[in-house]
PDBQT receptor file of N, H, CA, C and O in Angstrom, charges set to zero:
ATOM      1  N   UNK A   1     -61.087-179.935  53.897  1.00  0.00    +0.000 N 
ATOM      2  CA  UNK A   1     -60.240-179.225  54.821  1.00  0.00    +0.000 C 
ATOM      3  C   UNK A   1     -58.997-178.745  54.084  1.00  0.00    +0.000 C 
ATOM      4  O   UNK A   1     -58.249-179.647  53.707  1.00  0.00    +0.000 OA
ATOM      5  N   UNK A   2     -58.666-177.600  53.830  1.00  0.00    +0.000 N 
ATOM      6  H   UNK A   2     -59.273-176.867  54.136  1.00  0.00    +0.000 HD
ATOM      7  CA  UNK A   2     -57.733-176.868  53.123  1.00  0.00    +0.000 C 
ATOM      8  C   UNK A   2     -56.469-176.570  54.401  1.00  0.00    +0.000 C 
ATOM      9  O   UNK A   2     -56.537-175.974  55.476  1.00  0.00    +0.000 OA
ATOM     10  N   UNK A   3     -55.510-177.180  53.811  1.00  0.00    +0.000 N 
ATOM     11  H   UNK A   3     -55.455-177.665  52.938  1.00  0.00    +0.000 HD
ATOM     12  CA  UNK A   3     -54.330-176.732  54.757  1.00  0.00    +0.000 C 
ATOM     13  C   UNK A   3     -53.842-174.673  54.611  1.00  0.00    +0.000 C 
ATOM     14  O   UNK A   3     -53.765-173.929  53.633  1.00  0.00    +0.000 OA
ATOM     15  N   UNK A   4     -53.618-174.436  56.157  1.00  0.00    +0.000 N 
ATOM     16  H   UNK A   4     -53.681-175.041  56.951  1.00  0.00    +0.000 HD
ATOM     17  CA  UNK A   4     -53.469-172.818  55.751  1.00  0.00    +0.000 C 
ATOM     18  C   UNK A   4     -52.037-172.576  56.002  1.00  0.00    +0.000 C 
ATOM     19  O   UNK A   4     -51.760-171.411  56.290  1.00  0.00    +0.000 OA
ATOM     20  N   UNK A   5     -51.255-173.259  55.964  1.00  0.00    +0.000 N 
ATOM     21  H   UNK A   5     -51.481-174.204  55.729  1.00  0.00    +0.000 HD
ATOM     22  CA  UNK A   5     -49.758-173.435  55.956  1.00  0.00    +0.000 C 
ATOM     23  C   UNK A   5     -48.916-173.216  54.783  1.00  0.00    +0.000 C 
ATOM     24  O   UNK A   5     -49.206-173.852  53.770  1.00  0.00    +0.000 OA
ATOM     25  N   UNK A   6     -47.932-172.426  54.757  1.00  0.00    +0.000 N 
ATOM     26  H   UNK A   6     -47.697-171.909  55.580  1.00  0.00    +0.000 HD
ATOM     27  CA  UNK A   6     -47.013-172.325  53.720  1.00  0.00    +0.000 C 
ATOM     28  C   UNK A   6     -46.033-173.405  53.787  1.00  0.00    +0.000 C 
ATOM     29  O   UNK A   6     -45.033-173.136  54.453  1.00  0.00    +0.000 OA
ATOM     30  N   UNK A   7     -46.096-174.908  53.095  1.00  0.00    +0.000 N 
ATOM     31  H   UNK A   7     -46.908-175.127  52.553  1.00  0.00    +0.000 HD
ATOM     32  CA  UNK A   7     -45.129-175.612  53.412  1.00  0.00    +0.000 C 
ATOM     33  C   UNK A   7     -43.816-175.097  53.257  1.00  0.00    +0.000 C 
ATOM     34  O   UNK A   7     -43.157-175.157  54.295  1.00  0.00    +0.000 OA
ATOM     35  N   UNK A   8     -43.223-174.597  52.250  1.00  0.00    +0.000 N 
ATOM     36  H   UNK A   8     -43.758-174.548  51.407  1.00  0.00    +0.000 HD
ATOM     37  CA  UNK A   8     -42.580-174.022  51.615  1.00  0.00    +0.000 C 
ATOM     38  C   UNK A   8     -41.877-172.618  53.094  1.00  0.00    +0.000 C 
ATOM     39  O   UNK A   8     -40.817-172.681  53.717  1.00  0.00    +0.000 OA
ATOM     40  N   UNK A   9     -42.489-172.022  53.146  1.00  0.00    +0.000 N 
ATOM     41  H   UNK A   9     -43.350-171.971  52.640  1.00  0.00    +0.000 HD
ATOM     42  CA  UNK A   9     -41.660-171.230  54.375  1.00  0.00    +0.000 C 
ATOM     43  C   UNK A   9     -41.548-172.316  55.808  1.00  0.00    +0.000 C 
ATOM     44  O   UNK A   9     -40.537-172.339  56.509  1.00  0.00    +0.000 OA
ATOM     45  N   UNK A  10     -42.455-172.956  56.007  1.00  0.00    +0.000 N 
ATOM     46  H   UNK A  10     -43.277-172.937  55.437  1.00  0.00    +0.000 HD
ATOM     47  CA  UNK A  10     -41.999-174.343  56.511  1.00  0.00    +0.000 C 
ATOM     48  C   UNK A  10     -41.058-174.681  56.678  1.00  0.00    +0.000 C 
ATOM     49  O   UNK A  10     -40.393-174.461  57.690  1.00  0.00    +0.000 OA
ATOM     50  N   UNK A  11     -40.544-175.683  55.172  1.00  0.00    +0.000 N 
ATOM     51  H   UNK A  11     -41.085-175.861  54.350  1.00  0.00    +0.000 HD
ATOM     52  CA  UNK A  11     -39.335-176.376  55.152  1.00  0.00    +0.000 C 
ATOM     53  C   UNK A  11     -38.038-174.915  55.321  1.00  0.00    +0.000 C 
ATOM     54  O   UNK A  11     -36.869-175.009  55.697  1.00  0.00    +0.000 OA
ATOM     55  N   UNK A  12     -38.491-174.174  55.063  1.00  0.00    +0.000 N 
ATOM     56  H   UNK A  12     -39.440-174.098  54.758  1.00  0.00    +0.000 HD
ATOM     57  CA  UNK A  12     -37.131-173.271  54.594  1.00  0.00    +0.000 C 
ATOM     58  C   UNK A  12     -36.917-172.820  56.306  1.00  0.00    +0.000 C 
ATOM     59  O   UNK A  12     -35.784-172.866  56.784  1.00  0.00    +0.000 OA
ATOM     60  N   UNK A  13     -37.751-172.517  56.902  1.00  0.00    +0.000 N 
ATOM     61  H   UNK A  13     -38.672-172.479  56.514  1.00  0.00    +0.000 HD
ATOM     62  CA  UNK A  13     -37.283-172.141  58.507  1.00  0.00    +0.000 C 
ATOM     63  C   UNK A  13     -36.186-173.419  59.129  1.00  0.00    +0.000 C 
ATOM     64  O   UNK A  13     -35.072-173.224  59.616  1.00  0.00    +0.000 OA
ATOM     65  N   UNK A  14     -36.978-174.927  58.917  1.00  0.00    +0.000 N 
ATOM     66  H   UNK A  14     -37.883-175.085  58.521  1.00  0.00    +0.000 HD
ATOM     67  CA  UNK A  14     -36.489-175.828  59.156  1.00  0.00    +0.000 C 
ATOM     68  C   UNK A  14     -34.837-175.983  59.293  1.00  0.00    +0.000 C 
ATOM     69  O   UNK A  14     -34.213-176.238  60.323  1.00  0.00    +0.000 OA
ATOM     70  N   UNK A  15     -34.278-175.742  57.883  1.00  0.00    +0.000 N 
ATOM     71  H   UNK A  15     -34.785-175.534  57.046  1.00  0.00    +0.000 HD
ATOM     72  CA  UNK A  15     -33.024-176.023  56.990  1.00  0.00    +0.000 C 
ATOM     73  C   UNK A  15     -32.474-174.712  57.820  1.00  0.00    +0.000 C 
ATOM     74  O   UNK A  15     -31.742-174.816  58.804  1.00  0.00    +0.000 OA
ATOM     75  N   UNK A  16     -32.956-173.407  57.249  1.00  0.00    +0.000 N 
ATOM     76  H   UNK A  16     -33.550-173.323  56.449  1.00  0.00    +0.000 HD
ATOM     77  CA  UNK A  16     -32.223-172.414  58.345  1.00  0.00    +0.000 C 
ATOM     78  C   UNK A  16     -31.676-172.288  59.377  1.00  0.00    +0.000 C 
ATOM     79  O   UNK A  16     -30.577-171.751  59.510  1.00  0.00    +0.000 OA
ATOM     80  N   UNK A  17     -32.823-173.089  60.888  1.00  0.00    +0.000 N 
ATOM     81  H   UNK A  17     -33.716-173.526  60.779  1.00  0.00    +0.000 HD
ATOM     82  CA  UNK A  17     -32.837-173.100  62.034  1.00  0.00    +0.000 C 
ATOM     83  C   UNK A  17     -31.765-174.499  61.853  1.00  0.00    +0.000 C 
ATOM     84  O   UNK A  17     -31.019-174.520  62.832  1.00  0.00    +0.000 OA
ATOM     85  N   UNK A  18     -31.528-175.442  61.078  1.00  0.00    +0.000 N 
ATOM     86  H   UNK A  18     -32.134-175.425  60.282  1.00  0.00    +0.000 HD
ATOM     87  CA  UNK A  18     -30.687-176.753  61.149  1.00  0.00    +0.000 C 
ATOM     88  C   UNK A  18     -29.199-175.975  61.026  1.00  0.00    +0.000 C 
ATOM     89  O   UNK A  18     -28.117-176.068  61.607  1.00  0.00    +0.000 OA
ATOM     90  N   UNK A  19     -29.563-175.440  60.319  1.00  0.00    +0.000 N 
ATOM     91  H   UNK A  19     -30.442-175.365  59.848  1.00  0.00    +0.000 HD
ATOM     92  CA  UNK A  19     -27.803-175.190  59.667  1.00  0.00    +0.000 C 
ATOM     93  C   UNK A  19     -26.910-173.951  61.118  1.00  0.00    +0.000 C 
ATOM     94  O   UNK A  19     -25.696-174.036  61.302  1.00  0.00    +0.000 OA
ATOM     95  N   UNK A  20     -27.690-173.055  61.851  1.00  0.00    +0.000 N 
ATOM     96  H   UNK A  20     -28.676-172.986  61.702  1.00  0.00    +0.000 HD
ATOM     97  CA  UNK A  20     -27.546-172.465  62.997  1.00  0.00    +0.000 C 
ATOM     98  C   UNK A  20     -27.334-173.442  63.947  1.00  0.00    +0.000 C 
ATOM     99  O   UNK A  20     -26.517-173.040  64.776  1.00  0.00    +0.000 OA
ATOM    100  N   UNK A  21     -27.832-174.844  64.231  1.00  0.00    +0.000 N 
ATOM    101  H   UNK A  21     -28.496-175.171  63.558  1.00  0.00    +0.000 HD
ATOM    102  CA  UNK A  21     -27.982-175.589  64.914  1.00  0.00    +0.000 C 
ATOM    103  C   UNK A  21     -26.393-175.921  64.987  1.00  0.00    +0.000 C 
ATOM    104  O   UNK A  21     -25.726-175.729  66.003  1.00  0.00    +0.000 OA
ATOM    105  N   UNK A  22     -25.870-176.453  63.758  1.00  0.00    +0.000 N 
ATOM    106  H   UNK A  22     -26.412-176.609  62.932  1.00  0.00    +0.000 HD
ATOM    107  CA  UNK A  22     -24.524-177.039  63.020  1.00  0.00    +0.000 C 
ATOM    108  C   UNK A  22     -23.619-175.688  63.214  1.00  0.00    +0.000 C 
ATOM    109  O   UNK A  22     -22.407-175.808  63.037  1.00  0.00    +0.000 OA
ATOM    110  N   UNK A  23     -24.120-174.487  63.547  1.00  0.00    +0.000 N 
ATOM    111  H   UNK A  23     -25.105-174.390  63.691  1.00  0.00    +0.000 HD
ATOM    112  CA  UNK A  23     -22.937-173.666  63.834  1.00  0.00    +0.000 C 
ATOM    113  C   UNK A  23     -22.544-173.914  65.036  1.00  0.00    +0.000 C 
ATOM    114  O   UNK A  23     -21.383-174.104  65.401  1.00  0.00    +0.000 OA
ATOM    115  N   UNK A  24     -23.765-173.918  65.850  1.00  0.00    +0.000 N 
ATOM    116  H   UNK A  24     -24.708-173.764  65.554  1.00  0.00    +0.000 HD
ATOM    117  CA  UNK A  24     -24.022-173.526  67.519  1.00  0.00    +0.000 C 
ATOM    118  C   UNK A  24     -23.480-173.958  68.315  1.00  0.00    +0.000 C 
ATOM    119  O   UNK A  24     -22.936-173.478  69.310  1.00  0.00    +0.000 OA
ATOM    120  N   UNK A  25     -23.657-175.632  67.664  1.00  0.00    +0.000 N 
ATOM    121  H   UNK A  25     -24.098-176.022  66.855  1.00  0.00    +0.000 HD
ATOM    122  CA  UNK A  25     -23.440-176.631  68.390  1.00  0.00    +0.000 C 
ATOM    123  C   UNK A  25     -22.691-177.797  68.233  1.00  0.00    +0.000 C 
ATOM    124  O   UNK A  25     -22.718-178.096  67.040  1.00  0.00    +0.000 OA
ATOM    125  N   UNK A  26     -22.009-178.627  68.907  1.00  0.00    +0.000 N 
ATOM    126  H   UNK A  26     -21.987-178.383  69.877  1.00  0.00    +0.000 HD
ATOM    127  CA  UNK A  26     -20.789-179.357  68.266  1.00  0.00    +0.000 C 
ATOM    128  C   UNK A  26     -21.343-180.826  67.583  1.00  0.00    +0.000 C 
ATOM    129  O   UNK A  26     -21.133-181.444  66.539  1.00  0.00    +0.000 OA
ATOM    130  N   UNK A  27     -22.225-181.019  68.878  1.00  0.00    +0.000 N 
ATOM    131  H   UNK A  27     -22.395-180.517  69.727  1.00  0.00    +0.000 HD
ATOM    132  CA  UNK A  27     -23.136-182.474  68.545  1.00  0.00    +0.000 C 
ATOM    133  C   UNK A  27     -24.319-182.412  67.527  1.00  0.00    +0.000 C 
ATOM    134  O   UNK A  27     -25.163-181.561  67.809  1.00  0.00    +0.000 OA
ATOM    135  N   UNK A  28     -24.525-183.073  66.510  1.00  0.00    +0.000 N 
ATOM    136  H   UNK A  28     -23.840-183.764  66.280  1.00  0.00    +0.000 HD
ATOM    137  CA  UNK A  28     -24.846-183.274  65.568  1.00  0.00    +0.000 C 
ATOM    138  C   UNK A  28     -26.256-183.171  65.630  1.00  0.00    +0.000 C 
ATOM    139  O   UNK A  28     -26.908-182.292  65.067  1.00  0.00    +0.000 OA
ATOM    140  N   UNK A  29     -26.812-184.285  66.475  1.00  0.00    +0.000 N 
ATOM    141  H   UNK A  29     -26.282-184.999  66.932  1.00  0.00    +0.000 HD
ATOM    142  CA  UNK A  29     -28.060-184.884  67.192  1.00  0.00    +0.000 C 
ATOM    143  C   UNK A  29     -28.533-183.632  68.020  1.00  0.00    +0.000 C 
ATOM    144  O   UNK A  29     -29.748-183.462  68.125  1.00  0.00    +0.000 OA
ATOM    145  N   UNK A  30     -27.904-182.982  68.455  1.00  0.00    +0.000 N 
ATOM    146  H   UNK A  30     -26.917-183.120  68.370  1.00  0.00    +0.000 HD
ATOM    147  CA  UNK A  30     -28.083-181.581  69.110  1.00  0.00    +0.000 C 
ATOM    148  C   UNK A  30     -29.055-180.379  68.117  1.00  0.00    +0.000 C 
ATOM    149  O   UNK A  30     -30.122-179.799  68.319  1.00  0.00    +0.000 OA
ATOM    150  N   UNK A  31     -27.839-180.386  66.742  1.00  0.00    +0.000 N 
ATOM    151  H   UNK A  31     -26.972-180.857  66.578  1.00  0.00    +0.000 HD
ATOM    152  CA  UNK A  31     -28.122-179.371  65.989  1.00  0.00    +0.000 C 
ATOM    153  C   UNK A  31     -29.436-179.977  65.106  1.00  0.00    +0.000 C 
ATOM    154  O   UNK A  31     -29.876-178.958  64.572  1.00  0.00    +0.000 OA
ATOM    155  N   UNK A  32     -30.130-180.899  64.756  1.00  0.00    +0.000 N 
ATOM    156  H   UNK A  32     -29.773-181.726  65.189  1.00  0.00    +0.000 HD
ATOM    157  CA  UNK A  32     -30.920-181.159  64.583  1.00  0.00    +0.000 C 
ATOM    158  C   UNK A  32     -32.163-181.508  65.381  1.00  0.00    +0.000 C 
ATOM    159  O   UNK A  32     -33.273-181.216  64.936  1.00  0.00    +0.000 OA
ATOM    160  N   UNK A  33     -32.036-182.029  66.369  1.00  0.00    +0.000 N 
ATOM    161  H   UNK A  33     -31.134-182.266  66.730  1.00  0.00    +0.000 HD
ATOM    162  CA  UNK A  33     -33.141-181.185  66.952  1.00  0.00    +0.000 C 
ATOM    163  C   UNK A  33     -33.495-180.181  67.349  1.00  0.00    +0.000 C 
ATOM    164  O   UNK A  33     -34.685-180.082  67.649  1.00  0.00    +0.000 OA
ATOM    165  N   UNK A  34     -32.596-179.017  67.513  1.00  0.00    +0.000 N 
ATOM    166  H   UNK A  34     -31.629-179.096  67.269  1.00  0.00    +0.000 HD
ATOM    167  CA  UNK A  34     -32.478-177.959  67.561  1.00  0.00    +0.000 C 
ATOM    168  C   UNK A  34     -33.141-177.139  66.295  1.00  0.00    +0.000 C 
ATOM    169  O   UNK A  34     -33.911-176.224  66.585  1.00  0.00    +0.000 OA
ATOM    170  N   UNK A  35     -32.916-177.380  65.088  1.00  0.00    +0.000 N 
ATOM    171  H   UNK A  35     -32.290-178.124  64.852  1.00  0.00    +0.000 HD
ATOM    172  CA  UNK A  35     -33.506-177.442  63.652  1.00  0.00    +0.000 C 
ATOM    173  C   UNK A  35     -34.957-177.592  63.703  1.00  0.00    +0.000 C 
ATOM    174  O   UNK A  35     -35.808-176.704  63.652  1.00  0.00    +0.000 OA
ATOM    175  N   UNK A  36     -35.092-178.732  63.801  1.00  0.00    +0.000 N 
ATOM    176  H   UNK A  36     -34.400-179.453  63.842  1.00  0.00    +0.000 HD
ATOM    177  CA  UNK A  36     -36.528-179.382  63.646  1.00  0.00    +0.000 C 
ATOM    178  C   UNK A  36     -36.969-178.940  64.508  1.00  0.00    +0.000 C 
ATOM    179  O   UNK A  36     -38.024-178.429  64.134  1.00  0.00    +0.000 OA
ATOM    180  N   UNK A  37     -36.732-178.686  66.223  1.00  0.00    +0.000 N 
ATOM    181  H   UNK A  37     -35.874-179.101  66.527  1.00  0.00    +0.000 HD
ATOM    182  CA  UNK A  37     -38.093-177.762  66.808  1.00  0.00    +0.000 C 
ATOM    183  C   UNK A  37     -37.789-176.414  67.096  1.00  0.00    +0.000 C 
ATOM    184  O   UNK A  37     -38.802-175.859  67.521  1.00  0.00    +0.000 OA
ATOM    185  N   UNK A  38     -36.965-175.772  67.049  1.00  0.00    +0.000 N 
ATOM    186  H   UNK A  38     -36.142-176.223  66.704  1.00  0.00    +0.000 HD
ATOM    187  CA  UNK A  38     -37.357-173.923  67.040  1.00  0.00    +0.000 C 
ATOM    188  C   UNK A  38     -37.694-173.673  65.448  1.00  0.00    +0.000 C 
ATOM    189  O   UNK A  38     -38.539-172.789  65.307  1.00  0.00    +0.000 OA
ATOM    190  N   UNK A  39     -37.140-174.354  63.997  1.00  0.00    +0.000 N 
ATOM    191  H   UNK A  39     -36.453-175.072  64.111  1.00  0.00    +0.000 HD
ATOM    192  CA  UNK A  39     -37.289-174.360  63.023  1.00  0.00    +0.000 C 
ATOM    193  C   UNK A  39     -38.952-174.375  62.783  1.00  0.00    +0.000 C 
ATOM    194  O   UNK A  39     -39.726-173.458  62.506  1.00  0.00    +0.000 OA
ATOM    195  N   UNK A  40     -39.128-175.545  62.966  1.00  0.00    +0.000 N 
ATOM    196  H   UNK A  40     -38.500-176.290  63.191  1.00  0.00    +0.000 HD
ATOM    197  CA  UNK A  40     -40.476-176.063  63.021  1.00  0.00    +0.000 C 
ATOM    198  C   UNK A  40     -41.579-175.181  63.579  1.00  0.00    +0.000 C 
ATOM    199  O   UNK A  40     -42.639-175.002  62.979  1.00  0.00    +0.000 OA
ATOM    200  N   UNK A  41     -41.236-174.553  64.941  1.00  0.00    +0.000 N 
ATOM    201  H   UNK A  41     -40.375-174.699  65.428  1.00  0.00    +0.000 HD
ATOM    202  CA  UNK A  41     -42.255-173.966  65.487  1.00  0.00    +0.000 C 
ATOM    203  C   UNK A  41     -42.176-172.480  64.979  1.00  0.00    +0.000 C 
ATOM    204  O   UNK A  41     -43.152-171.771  64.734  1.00  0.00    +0.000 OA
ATOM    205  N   UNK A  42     -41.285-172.240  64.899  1.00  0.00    +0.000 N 
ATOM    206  H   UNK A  42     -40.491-172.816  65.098  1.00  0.00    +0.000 HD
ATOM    207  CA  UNK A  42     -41.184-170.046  64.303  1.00  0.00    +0.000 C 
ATOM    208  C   UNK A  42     -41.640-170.672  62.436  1.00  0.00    +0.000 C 
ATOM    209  O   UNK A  42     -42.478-170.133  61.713  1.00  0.00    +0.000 OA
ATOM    210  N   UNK A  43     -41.059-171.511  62.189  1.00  0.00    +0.000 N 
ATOM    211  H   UNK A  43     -40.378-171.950  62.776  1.00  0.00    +0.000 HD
ATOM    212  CA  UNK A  43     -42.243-171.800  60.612  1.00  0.00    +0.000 C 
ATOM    213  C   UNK A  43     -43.267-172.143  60.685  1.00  0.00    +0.000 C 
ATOM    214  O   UNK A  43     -43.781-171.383  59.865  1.00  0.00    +0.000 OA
ATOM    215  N   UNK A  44     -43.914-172.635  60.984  1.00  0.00    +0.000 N 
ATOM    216  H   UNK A  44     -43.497-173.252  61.650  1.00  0.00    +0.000 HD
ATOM    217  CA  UNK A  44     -45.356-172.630  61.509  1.00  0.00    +0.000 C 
ATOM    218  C   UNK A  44     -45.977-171.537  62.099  1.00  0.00    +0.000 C 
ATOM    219  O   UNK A  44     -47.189-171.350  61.998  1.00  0.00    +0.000 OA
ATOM    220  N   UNK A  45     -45.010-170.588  62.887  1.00  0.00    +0.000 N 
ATOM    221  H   UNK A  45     -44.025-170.739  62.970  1.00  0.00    +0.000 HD
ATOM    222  CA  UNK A  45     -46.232-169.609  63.598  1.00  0.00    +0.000 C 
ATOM    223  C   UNK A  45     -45.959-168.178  62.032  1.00  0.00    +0.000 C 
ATOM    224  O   UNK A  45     -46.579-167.150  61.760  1.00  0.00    +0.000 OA
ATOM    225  N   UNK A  46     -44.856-168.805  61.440  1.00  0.00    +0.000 N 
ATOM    226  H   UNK A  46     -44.352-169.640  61.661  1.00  0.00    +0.000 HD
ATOM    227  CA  UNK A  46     -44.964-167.145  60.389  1.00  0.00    +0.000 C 
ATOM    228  C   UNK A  46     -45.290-167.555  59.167  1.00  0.00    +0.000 C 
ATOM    229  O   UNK A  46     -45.148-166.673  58.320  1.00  0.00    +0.000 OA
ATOM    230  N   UNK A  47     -45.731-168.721  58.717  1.00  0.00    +0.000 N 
ATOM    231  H   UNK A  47     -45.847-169.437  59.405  1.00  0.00    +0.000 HD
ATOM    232  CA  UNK A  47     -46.091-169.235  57.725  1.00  0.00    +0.000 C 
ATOM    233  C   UNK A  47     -47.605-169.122  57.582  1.00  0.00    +0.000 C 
ATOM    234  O   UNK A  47     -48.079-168.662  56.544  1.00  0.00    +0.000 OA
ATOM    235  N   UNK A  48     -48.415-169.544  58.635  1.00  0.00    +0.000 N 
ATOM    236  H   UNK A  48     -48.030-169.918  59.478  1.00  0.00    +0.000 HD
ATOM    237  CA  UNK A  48     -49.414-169.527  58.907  1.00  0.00    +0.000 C 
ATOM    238  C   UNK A  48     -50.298-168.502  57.886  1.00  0.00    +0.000 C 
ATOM    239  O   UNK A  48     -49.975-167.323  58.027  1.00  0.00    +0.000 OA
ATOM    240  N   UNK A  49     -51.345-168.749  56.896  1.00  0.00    +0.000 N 
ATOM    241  H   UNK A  49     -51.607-169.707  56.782  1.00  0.00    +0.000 HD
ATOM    242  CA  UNK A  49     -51.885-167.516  56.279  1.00  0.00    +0.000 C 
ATOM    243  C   UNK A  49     -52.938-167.299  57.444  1.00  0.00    +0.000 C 
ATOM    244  O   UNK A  49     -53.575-168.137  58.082  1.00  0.00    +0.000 OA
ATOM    245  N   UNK A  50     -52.919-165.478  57.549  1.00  0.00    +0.000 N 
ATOM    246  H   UNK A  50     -52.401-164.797  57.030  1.00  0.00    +0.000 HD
ATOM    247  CA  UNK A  50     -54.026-165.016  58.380  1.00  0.00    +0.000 C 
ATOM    248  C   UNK A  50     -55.292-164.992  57.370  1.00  0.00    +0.000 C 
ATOM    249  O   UNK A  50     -55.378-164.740  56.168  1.00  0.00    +0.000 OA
ATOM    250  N   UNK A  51     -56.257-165.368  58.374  1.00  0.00    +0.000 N 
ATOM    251  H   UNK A  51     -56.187-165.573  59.350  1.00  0.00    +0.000 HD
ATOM    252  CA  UNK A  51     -57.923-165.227  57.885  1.00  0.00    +0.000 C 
ATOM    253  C   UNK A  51     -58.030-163.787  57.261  1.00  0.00    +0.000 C 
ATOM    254  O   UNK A  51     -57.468-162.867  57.854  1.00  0.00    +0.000 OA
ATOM    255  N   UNK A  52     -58.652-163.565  56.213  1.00  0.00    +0.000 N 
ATOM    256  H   UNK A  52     -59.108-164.313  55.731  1.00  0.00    +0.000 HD
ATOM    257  CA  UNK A  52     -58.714-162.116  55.659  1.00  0.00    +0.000 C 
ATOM    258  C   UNK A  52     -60.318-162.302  55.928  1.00  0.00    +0.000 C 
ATOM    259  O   UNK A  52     -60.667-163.475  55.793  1.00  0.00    +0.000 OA
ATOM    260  N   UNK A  53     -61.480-161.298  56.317  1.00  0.00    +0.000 N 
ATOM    261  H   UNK A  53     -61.196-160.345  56.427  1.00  0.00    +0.000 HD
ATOM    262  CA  UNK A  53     -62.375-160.917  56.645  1.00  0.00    +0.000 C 
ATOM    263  C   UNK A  53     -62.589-160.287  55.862  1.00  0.00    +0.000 C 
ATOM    264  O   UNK A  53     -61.895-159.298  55.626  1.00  0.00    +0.000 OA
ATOM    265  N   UNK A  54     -64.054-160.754  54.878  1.00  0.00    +0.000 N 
ATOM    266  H   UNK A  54     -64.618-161.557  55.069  1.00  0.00    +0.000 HD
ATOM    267  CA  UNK A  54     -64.896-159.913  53.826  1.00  0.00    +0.000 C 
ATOM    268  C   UNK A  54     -65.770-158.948  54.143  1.00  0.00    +0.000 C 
ATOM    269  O   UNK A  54     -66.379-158.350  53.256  1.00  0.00    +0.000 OA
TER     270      UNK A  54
């Protein structure tokens, strides 16, 4: 089973969406989960490699 994930644009949405979190928001615990799930989920849906069809 081959993972089809770019970890790498992954982690980097993650850290992005964290550090917006830390602008946004005053509470800490806020801006990190805030990080970790809109981060998490928009890196995962654009990371994703599409199936190429031979």
């Amino acid at each position: 089973m081959s993972s089809k994930v770019s970890w790498f644009i992954l982690s980097l949405f993650v850290v992005m969406m964290t550090v917006v979190g830390i602008i946004a928001f005053d509470n800490l615990a806020s801006s990190l989960i805030f990080g970790l799930g809109v981060g998490g989920i928009f890196g995962w849906i654009f990371s994703k490699k599409s199936k190429v069809k031979e």
